[in-house]
KEFI-112657 format. One record per residue (C-alpha): residue in three letters; x negated, y, z negated. Coordinates in nm, 3 decimals. Each point is the difference from the previous one (the first is absolute). Layout:
kelum;x;y;z
ALA;X;Y;Z $
...
// end
This chain:
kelum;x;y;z
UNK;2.130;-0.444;2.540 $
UNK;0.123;0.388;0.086 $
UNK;0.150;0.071;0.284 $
UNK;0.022;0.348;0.179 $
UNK;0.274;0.194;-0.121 $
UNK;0.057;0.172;0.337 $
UNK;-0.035;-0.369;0.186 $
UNK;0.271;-0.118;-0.229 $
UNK;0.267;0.258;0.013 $
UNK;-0.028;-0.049;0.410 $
UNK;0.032;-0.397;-0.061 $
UNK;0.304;0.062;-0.224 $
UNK;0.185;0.240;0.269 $
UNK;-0.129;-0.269;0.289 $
UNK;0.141;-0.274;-0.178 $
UNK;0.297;0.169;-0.143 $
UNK;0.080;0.173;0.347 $
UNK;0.015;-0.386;0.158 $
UNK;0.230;-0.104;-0.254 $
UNK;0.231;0.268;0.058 $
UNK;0.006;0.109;0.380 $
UNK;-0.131;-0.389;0.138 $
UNK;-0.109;-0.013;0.304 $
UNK;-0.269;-0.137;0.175 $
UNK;-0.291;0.374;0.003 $
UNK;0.078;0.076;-0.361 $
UNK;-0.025;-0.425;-0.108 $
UNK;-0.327;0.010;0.185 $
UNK;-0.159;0.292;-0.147 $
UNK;0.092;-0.149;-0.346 $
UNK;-0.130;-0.318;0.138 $
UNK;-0.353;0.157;0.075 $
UNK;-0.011;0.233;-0.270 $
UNK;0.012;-0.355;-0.254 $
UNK;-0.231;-0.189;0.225 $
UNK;-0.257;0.308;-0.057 $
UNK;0.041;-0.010;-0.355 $
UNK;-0.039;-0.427;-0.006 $
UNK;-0.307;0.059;0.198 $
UNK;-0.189;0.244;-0.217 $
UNK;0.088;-0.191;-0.309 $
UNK;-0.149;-0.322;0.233 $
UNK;-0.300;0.166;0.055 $
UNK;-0.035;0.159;-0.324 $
UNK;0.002;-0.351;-0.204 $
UNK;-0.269;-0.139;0.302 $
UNK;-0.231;0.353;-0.080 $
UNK;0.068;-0.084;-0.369 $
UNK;-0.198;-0.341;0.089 $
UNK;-0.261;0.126;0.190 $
UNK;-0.144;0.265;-0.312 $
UNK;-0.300;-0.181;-0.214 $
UNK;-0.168;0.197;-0.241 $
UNK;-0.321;-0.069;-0.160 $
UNK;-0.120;0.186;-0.313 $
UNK;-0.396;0.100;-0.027 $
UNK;0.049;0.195;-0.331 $
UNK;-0.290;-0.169;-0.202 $
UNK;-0.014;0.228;-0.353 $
UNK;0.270;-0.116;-0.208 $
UNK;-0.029;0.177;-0.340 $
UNK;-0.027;0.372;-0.038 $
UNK;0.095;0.257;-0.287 $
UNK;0.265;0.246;-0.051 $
UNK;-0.067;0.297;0.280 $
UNK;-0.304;-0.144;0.198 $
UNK;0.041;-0.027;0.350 $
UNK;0.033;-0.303;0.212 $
UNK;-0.008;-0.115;0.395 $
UNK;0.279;-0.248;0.098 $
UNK;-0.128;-0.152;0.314 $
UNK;0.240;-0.279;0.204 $
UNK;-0.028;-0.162;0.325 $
UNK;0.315;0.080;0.221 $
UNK;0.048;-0.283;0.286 $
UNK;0.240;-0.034;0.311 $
UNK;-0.088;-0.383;0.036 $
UNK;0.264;-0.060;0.281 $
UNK;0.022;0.200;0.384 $
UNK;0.290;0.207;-0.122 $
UNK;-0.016;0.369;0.028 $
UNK;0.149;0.188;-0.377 $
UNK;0.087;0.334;0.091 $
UNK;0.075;0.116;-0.357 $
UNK;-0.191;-0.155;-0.288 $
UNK;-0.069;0.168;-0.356 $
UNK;-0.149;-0.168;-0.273 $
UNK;-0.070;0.122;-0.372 $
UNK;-0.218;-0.171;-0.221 $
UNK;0.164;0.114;-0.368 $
UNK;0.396;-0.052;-0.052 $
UNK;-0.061;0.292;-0.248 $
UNK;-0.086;0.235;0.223 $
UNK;0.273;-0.028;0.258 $
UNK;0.127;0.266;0.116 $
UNK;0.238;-0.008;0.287 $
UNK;-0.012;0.314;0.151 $
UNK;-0.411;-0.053;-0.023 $
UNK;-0.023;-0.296;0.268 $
UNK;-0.180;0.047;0.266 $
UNK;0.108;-0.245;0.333 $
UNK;-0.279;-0.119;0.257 $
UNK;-0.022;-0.240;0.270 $
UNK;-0.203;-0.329;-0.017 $
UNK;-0.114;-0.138;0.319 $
UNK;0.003;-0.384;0.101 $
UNK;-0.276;-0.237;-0.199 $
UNK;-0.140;0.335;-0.138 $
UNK;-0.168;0.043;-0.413 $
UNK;0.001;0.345;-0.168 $
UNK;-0.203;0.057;-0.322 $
UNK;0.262;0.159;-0.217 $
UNK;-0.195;0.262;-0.267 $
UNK;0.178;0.149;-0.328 $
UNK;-0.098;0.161;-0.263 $
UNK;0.216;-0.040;-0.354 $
UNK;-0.046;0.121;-0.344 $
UNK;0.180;-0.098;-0.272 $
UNK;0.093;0.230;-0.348 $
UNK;0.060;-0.345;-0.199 $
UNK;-0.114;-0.304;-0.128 $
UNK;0.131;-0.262;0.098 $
UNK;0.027;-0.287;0.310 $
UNK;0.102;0.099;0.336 $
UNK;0.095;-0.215;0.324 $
UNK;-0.155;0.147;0.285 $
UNK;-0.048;-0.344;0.189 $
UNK;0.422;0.042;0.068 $
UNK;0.050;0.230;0.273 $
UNK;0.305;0.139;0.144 $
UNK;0.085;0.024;0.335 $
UNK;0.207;0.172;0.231 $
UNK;0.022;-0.058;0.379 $
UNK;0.214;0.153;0.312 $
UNK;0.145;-0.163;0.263 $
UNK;-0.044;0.147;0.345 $
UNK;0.258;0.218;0.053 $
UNK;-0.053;0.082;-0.398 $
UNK;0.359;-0.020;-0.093 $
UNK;-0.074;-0.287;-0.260 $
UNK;-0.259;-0.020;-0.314 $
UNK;-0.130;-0.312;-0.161 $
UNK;-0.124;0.092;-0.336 $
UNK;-0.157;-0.288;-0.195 $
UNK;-0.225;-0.135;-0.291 $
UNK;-0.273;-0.182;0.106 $
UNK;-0.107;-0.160;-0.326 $
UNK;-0.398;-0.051;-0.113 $
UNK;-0.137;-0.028;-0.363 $
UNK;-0.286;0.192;0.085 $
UNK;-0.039;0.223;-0.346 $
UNK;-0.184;0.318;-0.124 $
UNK;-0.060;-0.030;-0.386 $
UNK;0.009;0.394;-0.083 $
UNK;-0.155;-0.006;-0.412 $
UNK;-0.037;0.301;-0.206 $
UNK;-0.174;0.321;0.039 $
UNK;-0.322;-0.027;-0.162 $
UNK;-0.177;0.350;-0.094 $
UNK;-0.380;-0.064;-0.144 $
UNK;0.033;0.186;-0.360 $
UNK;-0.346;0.145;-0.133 $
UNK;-0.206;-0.217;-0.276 $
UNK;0.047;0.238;-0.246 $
UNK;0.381;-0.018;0.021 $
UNK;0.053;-0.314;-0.135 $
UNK;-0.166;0.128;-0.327 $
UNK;0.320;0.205;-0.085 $
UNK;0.241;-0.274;0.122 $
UNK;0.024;-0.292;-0.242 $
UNK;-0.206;-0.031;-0.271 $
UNK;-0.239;0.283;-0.019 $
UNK;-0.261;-0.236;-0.197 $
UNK;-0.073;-0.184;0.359 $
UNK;-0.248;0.149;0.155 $
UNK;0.005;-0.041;0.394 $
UNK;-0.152;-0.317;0.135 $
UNK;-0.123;-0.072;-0.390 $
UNK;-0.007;-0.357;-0.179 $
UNK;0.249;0.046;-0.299 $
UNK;0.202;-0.282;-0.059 $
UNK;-0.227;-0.233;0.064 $
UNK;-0.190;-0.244;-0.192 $
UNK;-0.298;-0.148;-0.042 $
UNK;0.165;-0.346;0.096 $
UNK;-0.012;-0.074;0.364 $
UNK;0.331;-0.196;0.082 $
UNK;-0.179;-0.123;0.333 $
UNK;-0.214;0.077;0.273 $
UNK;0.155;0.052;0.380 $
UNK;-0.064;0.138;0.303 $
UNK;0.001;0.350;0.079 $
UNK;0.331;0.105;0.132 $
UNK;0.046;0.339;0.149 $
UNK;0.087;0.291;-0.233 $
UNK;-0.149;-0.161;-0.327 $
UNK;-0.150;0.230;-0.200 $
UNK;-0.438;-0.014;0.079 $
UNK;-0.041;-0.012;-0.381 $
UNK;0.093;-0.312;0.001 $
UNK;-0.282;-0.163;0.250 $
UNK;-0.185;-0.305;-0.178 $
UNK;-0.358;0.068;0.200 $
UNK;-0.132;-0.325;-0.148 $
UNK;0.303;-0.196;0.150 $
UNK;-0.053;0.179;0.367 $
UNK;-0.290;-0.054;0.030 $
UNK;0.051;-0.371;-0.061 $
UNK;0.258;-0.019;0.249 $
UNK;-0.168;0.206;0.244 $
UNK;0.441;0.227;-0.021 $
UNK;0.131;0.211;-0.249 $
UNK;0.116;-0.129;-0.308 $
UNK;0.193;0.226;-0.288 $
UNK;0.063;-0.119;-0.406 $
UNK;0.404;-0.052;-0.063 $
UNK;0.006;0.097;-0.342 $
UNK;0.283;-0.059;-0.288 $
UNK;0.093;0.334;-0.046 $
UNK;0.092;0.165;0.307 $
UNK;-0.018;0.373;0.041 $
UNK;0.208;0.240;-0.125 $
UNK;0.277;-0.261;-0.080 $
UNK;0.212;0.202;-0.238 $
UNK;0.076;0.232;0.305 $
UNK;0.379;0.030;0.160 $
UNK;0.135;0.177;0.267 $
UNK;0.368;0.003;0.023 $
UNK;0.220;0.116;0.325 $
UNK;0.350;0.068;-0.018 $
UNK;0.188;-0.178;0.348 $
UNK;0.349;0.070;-0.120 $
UNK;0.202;0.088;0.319 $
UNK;0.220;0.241;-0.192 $
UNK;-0.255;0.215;-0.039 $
UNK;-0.089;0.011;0.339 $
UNK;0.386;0.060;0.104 $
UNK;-0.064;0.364;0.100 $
UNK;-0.275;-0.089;0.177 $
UNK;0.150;-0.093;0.308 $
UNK;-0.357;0.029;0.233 $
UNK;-0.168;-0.261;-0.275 $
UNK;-0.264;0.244;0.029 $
UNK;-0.008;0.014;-0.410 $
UNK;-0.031;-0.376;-0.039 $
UNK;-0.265;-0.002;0.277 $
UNK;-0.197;0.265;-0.193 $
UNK;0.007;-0.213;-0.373 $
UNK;-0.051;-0.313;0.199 $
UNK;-0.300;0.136;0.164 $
UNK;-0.158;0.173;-0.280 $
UNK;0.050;-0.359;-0.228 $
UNK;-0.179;-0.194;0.326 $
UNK;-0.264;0.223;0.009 $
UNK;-0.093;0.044;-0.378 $
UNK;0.013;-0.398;-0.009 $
UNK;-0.226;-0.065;0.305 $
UNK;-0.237;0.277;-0.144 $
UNK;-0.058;-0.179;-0.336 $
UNK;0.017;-0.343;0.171 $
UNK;-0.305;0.124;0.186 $
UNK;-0.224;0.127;-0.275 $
UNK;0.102;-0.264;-0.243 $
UNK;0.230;0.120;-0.219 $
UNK;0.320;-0.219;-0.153 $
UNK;0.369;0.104;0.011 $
UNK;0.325;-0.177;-0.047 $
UNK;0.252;0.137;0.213 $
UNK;0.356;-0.035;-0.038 $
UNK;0.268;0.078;0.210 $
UNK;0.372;0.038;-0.124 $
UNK;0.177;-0.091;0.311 $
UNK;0.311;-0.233;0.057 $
UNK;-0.224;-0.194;-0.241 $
UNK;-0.337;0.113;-0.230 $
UNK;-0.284;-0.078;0.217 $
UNK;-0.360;-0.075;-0.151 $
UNK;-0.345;-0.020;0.133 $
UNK;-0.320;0.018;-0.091 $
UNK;-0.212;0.199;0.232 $
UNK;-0.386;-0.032;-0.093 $
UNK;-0.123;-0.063;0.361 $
UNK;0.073;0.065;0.384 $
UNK;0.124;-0.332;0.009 $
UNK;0.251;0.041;-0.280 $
UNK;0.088;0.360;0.171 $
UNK;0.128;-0.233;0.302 $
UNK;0.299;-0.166;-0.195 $
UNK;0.142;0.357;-0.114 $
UNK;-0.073;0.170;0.358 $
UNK;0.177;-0.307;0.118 $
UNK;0.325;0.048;-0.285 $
UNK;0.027;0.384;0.113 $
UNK;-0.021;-0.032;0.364 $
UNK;0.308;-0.330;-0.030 $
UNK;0.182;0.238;-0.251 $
UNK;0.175;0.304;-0.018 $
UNK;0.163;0.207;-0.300 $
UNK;0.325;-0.226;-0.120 $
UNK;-0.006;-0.045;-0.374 $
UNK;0.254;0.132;-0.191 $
UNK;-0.184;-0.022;-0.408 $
UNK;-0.054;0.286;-0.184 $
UNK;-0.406;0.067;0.044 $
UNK;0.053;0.091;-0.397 $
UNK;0.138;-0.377;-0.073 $
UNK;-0.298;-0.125;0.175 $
UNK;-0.230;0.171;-0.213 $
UNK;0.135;-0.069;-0.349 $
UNK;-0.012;-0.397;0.121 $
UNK;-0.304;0.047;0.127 $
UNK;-0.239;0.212;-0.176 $
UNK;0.184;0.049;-0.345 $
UNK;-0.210;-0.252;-0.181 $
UNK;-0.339;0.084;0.210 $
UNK;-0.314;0.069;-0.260 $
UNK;-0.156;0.335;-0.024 $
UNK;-0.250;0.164;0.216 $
UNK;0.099;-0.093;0.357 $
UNK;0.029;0.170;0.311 $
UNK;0.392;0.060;0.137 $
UNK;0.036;0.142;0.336 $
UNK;0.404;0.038;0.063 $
UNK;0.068;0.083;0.370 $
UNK;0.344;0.165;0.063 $
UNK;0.268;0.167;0.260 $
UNK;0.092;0.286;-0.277 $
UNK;-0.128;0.086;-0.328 $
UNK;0.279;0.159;-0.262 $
UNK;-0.023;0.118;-0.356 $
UNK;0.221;-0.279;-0.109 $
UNK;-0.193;-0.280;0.191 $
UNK;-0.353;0.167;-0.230 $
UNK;0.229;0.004;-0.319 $
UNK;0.077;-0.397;0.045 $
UNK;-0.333;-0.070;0.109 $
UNK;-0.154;0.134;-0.322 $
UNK;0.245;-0.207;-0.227 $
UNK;-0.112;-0.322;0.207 $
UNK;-0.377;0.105;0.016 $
UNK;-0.262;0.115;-0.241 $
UNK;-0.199;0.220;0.245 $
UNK;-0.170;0.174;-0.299 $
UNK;-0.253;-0.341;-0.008 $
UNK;0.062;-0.080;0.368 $
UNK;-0.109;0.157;0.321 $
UNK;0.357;0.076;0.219 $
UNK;0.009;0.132;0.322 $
UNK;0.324;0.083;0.194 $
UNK;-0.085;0.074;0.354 $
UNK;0.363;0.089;0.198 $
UNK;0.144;0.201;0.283 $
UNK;0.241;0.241;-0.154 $
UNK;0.056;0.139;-0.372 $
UNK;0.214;0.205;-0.208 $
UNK;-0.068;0.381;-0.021 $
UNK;-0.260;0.132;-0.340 $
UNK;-0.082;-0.380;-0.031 $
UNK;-0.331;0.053;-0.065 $
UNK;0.057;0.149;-0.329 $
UNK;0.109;-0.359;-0.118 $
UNK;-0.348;-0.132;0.022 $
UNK;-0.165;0.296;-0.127 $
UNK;-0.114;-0.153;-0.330 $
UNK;-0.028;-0.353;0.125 $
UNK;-0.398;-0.066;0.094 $
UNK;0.053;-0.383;0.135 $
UNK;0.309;0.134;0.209 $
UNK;-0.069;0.091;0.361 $
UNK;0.276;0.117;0.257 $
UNK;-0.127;-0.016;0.359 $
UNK;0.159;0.136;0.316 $
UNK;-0.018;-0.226;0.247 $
UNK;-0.051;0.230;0.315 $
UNK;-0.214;0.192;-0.218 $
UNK;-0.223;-0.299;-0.120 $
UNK;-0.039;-0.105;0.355 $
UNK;-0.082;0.317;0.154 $
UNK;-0.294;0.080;-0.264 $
UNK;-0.140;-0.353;0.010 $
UNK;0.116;-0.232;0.288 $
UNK;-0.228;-0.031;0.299 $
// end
């Protein structure tokens, strides 16, 4: 509760004036100038009552950047006139010296429109709203939390990367949408689930069953293929908008949902607080690490290099590394080619910034690729 700065320094003199001279004009005036003040806080706690709000928001998941419509309900239920009401739907956005005050008239419903955006993942409360009301002579304001768990899911940004440009990520041997890795044993039989890869239909089966049935076979696809992304917060500590983060984050989402969709097999791993692993092979698998990104942000503190001797040290030859990082140094390439043999393995480091000449390191290394991530996005995301 705020109360008028002007309204106050009067009650102060009032009351101080009474004190001091006594006296039945000035102990009156203080008198009314208090009773004013208890009556707008009176009325302000019986408007506080009378405010009902409704939300009628009903898409609750979007991605990084995309817009969305907050719609809410705004109800006077009781016959009491507000002269002053403002009410934002996002805590985030607050801005003081932004509200707006209008009137809301006895029994009366407004539909309450606003657009919001948001630059990263995450989940958002925009069922709470706060609220600030006037009393009538506007010398006191009520600002509250009115609390709802009404909540916007905002997941990566996903850009649609060309066919083509999966065969230079990973393992160059995969071709696009192509059936190595499998075997000739079938695991099982299921039904269709969207994103498997249309290679895999068993005709005989769907036909049978009158739905669309797809061979599970032993071998998945492309299993020998890793993608790597570095979450260390230190790395991210100059990087005060997140903006960085956002951009690796993104780019990992979007490769992953882009094989998941064409069929391809990748273990992710995440070195976080904690190493993170999943297997993404399908949309549905795609759902558990949209769901770990959009719950976490960058807070590890382990050296991405420690991850990847305990990690991919021992791995056989011949498979497909893609190492997603904030910064790429000289020193960081030096350690990585004492943990990894990329002379019989396919490594790709895809990151935001690098050190000066760099490319001169990988000059005489064919299975070593360095990839700019703005660059990679702007020549191949849709």
């Amino acid at each position: 509760m705020k109360i008028d700065k002007w309204f106050a320094a009067t009650l102060f003199i009032v009351i101080g004036t009474a004190l001091i001279n006594g006296g039945k004009f000035f102990t009156s005036v203080a008198i009314a100038v208090v009773l004013i003040l208890v009556f707008e806080i009176i009325y302000l706690v019986i408007c506080k009552k009378t405010i009902n709000i409704k939300d009628r928001t009903t898409t609750f998941k979007i991605t990084c950047g995309e817009e969305i419509t907050i719609k809410y309900e705004v109800e006077n239920i009781f016959r009491i006139f507000i002269p002053y009401v403002s009410i934002n739907s996002s805590v985030l956005k607050k801005k003081e010296d932004e509200i707006v005050y209008s009137t809301m008239l006895p029994k009366k419903k407004n539909i309450v429109e606003e657009k919001l955006s948001f630059n990263y993942r995450g989940i958002y409360n925009i069922g709470s709203k706060v609220i600030s009301i006037k009393g009538i002579w506007g010398i006191v304001t009520m600002t509250y939390l009115k609390r709802n768990e009404e909540v916007i899911i905002v997941t990566p940004k996903i850009y649609r990367f060309e066919q083509r440009y999966f065969g230079v990520l990973g393992n160059s041997d995969l071709a696009v949408g192509g059936t190595k890795g499998e075997s000739s044993n079938i695991k099982e039989i299921r039904k269709y689930r969207a994103g498997d890869n249309l290679k895999r239909i068993n005709w005989k089966c769907s036909a049978k069953f009158s739905k669309l049935m797809v061979n599970e076979y032993e071998d998945k696809i492309g299993e020998t293929n890793y993608i790597l992304i570095d979450m260390n917060a230190i790395n991210f500590e100059l990087d005060p908008s997140k903006q960085k983060e956002e951009s690796l984050v993104d780019f990992t989402a979007s490769f992953c949902k882009n094989i998941a969709k064409i069929g391809l097999r990748f273990n992710v791993f995440i070195s976080n607080k904690e190493v993170e692993h999943f297997v993404v092979d399908d949309e549905e698998s795609y759902l558990l690490l949209e769901d770990y990104f959009v719950r976490n942000e960058s807070d590890g503190r382990r050296d991405i290099l420690d991850v990847i001797k305990q990690e991919f040290s021992n791995i056989s030859d011949g498979i497909g590394l893609i190492i997603v990082i904030n910064r790429l140094s000289k020193d960081f390439l030096k350690e990585i080619n004492r943990s990894i043999n990329y002379g019989k393995n396919n490594l790709v480091i895809v990151f935001n910034d690098c050190d000066e000449a760099i490319q001169s390191e990988v000059e005489n290394n064919k299975n070593l690729q360095l990839v700019k991530l703005e660059e990679s996005i702007s020549q191949n995301g849709v």
